[in-house]
Backbone as CSV, one residue per row, in Angstrom:
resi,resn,N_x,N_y,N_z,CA_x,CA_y,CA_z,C_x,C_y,C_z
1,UNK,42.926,-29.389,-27.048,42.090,-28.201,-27.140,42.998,-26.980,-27.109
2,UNK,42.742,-26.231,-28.057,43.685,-24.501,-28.126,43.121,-23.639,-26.495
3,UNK,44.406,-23.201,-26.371,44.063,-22.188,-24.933,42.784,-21.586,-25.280
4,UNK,42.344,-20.558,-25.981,41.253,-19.763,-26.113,39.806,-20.704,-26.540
5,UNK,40.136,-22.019,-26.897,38.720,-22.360,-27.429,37.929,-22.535,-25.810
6,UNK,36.668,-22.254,-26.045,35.764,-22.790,-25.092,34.964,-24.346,-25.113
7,UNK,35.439,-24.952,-23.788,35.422,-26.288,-23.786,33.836,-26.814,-23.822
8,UNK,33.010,-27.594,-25.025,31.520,-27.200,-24.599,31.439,-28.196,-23.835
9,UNK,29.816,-27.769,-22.978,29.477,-28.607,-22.461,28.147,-29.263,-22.483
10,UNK,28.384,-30.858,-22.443,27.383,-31.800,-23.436,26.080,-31.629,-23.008
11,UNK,25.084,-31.671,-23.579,23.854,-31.488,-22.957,23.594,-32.617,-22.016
12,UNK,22.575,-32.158,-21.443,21.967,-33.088,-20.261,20.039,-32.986,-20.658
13,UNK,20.099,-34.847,-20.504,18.817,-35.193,-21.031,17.847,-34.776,-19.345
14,UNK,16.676,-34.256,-19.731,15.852,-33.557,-18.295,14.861,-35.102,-18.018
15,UNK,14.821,-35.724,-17.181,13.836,-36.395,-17.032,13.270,-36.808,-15.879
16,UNK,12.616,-37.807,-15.325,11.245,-37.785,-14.513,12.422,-38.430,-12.959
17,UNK,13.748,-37.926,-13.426,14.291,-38.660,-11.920,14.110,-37.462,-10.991
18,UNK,14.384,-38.392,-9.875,14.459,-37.134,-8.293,15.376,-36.108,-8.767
19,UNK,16.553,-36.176,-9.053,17.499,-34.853,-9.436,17.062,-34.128,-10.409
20,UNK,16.220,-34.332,-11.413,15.774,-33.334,-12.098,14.283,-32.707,-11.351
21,UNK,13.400,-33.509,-10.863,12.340,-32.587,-10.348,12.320,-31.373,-9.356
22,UNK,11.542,-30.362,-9.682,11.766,-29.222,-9.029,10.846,-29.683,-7.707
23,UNK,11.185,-29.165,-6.620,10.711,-29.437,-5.645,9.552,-28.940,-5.673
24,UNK,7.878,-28.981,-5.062,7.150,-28.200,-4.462,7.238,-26.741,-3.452
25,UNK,6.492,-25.869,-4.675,7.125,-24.757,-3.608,7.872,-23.932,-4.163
26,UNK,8.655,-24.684,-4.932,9.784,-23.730,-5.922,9.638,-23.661,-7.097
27,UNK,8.562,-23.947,-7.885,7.932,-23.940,-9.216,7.158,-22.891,-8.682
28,UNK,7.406,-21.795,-9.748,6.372,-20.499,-9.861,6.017,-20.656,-10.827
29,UNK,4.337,-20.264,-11.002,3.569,-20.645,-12.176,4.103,-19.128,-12.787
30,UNK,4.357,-19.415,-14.430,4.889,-18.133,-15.621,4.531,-16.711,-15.122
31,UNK,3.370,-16.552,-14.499,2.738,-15.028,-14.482,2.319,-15.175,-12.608
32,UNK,3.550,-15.657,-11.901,3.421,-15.062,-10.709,4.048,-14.058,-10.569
33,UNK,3.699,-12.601,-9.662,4.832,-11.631,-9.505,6.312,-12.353,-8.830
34,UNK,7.128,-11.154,-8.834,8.433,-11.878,-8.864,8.679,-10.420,-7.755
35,UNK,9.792,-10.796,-7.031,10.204,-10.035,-5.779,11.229,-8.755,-6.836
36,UNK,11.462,-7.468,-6.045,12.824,-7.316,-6.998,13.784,-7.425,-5.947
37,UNK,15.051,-7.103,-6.123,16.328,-7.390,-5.417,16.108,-6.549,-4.098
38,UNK,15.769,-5.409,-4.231,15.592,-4.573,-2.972,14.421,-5.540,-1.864
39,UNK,13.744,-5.228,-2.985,12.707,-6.251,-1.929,12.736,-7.401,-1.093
40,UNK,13.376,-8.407,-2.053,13.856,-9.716,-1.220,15.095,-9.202,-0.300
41,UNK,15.846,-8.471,-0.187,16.726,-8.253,0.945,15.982,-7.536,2.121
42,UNK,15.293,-6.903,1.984,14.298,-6.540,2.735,13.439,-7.244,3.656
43,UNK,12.827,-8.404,3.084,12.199,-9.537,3.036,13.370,-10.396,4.275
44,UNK,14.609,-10.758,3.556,15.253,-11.524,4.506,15.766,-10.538,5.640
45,UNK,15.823,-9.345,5.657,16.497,-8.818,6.744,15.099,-8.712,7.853
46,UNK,13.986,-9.190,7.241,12.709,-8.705,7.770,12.860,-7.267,8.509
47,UNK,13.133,-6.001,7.785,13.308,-4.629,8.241,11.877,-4.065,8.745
48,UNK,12.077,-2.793,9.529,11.133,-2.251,9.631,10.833,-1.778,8.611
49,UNK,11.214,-1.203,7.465,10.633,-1.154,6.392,9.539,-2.238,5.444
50,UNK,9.660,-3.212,5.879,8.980,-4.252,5.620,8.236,-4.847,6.175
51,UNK,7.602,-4.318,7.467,7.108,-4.531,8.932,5.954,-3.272,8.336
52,UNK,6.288,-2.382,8.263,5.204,-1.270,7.855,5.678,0.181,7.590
53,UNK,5.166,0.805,6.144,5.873,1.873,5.274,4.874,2.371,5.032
54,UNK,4.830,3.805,4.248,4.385,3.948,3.209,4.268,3.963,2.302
55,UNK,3.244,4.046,1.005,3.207,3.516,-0.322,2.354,4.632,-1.024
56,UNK,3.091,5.734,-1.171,2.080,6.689,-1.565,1.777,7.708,-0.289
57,UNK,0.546,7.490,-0.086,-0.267,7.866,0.695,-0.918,7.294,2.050
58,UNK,-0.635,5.811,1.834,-1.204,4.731,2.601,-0.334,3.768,2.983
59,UNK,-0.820,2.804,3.918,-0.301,1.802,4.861,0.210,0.500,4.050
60,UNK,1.720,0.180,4.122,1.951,-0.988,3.201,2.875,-1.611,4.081
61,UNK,3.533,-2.893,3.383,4.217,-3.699,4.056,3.341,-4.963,4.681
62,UNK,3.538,-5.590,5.934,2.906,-6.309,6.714,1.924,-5.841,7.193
63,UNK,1.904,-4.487,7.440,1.246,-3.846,8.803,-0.514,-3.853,7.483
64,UNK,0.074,-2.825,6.589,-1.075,-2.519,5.612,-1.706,-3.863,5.068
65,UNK,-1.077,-4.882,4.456,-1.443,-6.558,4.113,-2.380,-6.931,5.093
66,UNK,-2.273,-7.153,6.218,-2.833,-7.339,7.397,-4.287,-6.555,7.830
67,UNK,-4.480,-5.575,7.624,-5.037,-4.464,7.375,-6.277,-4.819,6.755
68,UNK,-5.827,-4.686,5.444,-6.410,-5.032,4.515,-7.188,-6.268,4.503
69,UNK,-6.733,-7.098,4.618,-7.222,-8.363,4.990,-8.579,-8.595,6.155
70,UNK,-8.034,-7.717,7.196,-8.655,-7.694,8.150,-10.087,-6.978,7.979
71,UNK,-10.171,-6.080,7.459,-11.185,-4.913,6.865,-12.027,-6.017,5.698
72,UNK,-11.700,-6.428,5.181,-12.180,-7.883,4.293,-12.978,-8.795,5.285
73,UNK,-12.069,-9.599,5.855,-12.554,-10.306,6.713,-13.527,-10.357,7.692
74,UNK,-13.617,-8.771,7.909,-14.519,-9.070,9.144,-16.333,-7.877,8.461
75,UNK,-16.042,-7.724,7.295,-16.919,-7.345,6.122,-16.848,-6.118,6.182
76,UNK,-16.382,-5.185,6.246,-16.268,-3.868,6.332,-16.056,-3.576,5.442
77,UNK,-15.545,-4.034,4.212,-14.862,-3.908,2.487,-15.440,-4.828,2.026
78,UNK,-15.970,-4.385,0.456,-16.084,-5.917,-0.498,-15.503,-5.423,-1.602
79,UNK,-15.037,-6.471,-2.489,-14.519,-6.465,-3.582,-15.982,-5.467,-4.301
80,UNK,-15.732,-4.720,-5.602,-16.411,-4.494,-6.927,-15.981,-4.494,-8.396
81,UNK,-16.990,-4.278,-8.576,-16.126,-4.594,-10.061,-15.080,-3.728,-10.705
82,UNK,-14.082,-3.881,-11.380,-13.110,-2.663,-11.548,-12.909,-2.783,-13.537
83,UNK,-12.539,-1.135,-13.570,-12.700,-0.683,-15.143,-10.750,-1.724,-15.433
84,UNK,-9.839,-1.866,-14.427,-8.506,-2.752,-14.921,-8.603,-3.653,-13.941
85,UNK,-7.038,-4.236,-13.870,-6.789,-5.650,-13.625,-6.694,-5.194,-11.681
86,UNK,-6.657,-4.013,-11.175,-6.953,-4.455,-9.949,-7.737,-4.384,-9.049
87,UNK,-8.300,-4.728,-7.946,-9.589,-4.989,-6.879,-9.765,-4.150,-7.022
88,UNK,-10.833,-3.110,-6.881,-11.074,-2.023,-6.007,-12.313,-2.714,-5.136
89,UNK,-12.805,-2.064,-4.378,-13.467,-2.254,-2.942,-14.223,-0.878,-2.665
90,UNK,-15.472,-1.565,-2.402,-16.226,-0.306,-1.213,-16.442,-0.823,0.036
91,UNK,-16.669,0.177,0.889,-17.544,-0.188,2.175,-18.765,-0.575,1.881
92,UNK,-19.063,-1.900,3.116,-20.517,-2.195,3.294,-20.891,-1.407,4.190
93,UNK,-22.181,-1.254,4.274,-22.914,-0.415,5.453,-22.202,-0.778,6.910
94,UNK,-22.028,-2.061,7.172,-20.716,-2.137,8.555,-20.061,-1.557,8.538
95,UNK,-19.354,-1.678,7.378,-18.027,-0.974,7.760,-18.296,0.764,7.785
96,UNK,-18.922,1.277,6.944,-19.380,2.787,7.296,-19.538,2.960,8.469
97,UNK,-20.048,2.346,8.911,-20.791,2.810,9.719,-19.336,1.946,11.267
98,UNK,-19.037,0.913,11.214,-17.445,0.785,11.865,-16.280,1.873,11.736
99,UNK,-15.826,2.465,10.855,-15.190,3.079,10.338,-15.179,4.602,10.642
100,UNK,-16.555,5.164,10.621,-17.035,6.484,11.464,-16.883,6.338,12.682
101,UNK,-17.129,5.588,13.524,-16.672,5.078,14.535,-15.242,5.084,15.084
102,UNK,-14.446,4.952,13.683,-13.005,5.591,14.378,-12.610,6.782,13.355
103,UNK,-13.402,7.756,13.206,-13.083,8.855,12.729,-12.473,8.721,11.464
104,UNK,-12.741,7.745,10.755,-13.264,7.519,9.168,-13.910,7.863,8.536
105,UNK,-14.359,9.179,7.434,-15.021,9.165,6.827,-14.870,8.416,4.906
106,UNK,-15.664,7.012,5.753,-15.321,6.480,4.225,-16.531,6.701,3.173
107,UNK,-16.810,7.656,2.814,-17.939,8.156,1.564,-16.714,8.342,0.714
108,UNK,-16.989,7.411,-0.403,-16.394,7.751,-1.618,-16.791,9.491,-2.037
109,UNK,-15.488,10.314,-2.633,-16.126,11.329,-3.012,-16.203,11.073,-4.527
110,UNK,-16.902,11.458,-4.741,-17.257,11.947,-6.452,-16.790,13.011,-7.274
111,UNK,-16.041,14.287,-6.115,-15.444,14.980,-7.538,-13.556,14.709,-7.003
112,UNK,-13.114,13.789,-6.686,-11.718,13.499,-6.302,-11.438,12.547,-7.566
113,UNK,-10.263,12.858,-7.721,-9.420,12.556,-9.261,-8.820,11.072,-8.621
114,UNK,-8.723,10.748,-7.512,-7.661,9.769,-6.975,-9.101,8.497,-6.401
115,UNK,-8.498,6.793,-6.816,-9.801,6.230,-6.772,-10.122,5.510,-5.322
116,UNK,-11.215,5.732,-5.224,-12.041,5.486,-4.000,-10.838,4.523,-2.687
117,UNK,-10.852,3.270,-3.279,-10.117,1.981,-2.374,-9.878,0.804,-3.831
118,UNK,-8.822,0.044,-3.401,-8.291,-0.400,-4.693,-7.230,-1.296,-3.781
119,UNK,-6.984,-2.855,-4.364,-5.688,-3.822,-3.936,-4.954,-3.028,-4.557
120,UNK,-3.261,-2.454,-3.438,-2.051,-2.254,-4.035,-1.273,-3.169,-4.139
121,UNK,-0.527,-3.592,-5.154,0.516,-4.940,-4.631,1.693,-4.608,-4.046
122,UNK,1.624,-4.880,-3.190,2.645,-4.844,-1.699,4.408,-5.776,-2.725
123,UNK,5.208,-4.877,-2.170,6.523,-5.445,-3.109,7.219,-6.257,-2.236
124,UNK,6.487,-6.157,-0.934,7.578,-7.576,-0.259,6.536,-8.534,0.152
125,UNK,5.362,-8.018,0.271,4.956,-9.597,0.811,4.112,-9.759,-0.455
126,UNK,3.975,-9.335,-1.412,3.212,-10.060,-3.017,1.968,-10.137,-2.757
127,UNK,1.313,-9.471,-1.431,-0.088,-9.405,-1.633,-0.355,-7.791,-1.289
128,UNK,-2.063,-7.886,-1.821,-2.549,-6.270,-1.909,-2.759,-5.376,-0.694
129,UNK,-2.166,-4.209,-0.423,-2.375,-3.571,0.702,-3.321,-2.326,-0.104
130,UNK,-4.700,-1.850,0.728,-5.575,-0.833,0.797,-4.482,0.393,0.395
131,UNK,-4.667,0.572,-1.020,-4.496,1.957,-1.746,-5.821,2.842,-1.815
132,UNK,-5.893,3.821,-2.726,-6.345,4.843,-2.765,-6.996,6.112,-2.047
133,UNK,-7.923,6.760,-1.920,-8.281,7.493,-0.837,-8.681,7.255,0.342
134,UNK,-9.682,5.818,0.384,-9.737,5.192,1.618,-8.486,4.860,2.675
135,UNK,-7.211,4.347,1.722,-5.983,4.033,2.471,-5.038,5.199,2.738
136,UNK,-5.428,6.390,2.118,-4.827,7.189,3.046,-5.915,8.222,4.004
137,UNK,-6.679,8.029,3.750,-7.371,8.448,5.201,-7.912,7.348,6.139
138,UNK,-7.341,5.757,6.362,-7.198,5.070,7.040,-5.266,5.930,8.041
139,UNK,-4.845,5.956,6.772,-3.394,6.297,7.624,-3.655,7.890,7.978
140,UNK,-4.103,8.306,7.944,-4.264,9.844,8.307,-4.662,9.093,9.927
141,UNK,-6.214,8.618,9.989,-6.752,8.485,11.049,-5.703,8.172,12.313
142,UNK,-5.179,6.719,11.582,-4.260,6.113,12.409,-3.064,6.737,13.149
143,UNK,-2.694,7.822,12.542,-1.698,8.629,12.944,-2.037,9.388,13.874
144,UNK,-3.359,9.996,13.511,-3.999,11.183,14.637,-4.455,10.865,15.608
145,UNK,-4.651,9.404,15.989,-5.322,8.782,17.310,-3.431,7.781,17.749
146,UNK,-2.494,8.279,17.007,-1.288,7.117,17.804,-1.069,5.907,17.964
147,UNK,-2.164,5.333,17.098,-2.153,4.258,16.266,-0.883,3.112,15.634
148,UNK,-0.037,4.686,15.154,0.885,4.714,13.805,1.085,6.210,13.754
149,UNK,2.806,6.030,13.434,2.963,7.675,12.879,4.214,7.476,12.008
150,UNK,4.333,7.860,10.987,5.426,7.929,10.130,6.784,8.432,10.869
151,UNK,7.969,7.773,10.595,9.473,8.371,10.768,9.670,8.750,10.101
152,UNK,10.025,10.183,10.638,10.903,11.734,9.648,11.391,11.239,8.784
153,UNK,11.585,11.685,7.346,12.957,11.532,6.508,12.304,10.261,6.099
154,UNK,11.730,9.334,6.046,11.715,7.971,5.816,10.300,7.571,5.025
155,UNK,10.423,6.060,4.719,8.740,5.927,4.719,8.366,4.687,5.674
156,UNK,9.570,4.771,6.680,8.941,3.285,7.615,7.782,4.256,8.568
157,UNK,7.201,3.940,8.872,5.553,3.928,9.680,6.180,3.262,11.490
158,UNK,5.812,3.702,12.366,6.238,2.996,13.513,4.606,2.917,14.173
159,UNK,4.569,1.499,14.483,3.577,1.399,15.020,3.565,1.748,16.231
160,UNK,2.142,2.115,17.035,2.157,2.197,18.291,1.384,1.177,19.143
161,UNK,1.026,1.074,20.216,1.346,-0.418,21.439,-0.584,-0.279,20.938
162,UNK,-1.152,0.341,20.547,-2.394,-0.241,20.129,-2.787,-0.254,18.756
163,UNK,-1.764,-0.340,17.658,-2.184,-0.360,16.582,-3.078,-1.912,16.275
164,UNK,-2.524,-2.650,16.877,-2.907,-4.679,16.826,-4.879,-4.149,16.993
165,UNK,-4.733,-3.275,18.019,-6.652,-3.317,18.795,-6.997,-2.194,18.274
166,UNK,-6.915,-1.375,17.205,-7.274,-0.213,16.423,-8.413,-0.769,15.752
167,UNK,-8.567,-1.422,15.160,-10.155,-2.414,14.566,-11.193,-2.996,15.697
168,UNK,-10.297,-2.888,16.695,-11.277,-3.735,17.561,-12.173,-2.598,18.501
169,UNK,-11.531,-1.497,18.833,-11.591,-0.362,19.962,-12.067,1.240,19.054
170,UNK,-13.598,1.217,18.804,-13.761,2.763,18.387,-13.030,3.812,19.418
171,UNK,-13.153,4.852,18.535,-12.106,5.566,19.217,-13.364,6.362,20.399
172,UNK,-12.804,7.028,21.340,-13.399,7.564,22.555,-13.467,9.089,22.045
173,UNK,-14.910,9.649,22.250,-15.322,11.237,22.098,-14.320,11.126,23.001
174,UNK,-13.779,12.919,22.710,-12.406,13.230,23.889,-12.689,14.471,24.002
């Protein structure tokens, strides 16, 4: 072989043995989201940035995922139908009426340019954290009762020792 040629190399037939199968788990179906580089280091350093940020206007990361979920779960949000490809959500009468309760006013407005409540996709944990006006006057609230308050300069969010019982505990006339 000449110094400069490149030596090829022979193909390899793919078939049904153990060394060729991809494990479970590690097959992503074509049109799953995909992490980007920032993210997955993020992800493995498990940062406070990735613990809970902001995203805009509103609560993301773990803290917001969680959130979100939770506001779902316990019916305070339902899915509706949406004009694109992501959730949006209103309050059920619970949750209005939960939600005022901690100094929430969740009435969709009607002449605001920015949309009601909507799944954001969260870039490290690949699921939807509460965007739009609802999710930032969830994080407004949360901040003004000590909940949660944003770090200067940043967009990590620091929780506070009752953010976990913030769903559970209306807030107290003061």
């Amino acid at each position: 072989m000449k110094r400069n040629q490149i030596n090829p190399i022979p193909p390899v037939a793919l078939d049904d043995s153990p060394a060729h199968r991809v494990p479970a788990g590690d097959a992503l179906p074509p049109d799953a989201p995909r992490r980007s580089t920032q993210a997955a280091r993020e992800v493995r350093r498990n940062s406070a940035l990735r613990q809970a940020r902001t995203c805009y206007h509103h609560l993301a990361g773990i803290a917001g995922v969680e959130l979100l979920e939770q506001l779902l779960d316990r019916g305070w949000l339902e899915p509706e139908e949406s004009q694109d490809s992501r959730t949006s959500y209103r309050p059920t009468a619970l949750g209005l009426k939960e939600l005022q309760q901690r100094s929430v006013e969740a009435i969709p407005a009607t002449d605001s340019r920015r949309r009601f409540a909507y799944g954001c996709l969260d870039w490290t944990e690949r699921r939807p954290h509460l965007g739009g006006a609802l999710g930032a006057l969830l994080m407004d609230a949360l901040n003004a009762q000590g909940a949660a308050r944003r770090q200067q300069g940043t967009r990590v969010v620091l929780l506070g020792s009752h953010f976990a019982d913030w769903l559970e505990q209306p807030v107290q006339p003061g």
